[in-house]
C-alpha positions as CSV (number, residue, x, y, z in Angstrom):
1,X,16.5,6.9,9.0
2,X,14.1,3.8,9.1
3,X,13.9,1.6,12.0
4,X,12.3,-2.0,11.9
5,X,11.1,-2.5,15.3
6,X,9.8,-5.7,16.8
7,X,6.5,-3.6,18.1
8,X,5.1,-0.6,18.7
9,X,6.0,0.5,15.3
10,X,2.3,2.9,15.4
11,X,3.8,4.8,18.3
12,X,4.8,8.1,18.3
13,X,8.3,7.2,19.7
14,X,9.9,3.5,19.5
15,X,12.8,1.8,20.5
16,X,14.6,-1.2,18.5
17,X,18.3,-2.1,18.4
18,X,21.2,-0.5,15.9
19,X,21.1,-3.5,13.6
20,X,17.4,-2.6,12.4
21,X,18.1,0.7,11.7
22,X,20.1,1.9,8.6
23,X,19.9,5.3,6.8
24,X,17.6,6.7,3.4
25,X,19.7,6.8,0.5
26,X,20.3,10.6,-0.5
27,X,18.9,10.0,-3.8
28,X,15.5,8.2,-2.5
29,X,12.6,10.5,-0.8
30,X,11.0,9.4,2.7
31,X,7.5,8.2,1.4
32,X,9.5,6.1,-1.5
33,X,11.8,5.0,1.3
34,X,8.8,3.8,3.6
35,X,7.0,2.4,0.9
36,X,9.9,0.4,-0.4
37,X,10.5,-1.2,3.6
38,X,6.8,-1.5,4.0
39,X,6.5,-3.5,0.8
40,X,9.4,-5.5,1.0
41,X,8.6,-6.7,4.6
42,X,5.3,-8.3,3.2
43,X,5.9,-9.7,0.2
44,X,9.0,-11.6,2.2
45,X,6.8,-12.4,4.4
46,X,3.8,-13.6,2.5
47,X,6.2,-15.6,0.7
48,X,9.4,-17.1,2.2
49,X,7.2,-17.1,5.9
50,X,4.1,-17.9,5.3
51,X,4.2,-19.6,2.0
52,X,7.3,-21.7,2.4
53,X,9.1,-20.5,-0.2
54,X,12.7,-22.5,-0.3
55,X,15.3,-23.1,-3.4
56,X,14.1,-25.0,-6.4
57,X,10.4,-24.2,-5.4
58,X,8.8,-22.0,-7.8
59,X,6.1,-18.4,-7.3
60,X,3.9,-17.5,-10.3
61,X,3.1,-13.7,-9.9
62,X,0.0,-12.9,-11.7
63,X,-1.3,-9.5,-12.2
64,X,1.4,-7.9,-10.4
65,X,1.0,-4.7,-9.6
66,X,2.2,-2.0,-12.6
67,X,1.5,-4.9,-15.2
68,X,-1.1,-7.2,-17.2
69,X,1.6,-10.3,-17.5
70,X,2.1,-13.2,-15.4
71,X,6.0,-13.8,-14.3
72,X,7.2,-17.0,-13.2
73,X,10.4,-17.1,-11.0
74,X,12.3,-20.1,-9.4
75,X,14.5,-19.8,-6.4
């Protein structure tokens, strides 16, 4: 199980409610799992919090990780 807490997510024990927990898919190994939560939780971050990201604006991605091309996307 994963949980997103609010703080104290470096502890050794922490406490956040139900609706930010929810279970690894059988299929998907812990470090993949952590990696995928860690990730996502930045890069939604970085982009919808920090830089404003909103429908009809558009994100180039260049020399994303795991490739040499530039993607363009539009929300």
């Amino acid at each position: 199980m994963i949980a997103l807490p609010e703080r104290g997510a470096w502890s050794d024990y922490v406490v956040c409610r139900a609706e930010y927990c929810f279970n690894i898919p059988a299929e998907m190994n812990y470090h993949d799992a952590i990696a995928l939560t860690t990730n996502g939780i930045i890069a939604y971050t970085l982009l919808f919090e920090l830089g404003g990201l909103r429908p009809g604006k558009t994100v180039l991605m260049h020399s994303a990780p795991g490739g040499l091309v530039s993607i363009q996307y539009t929300f």
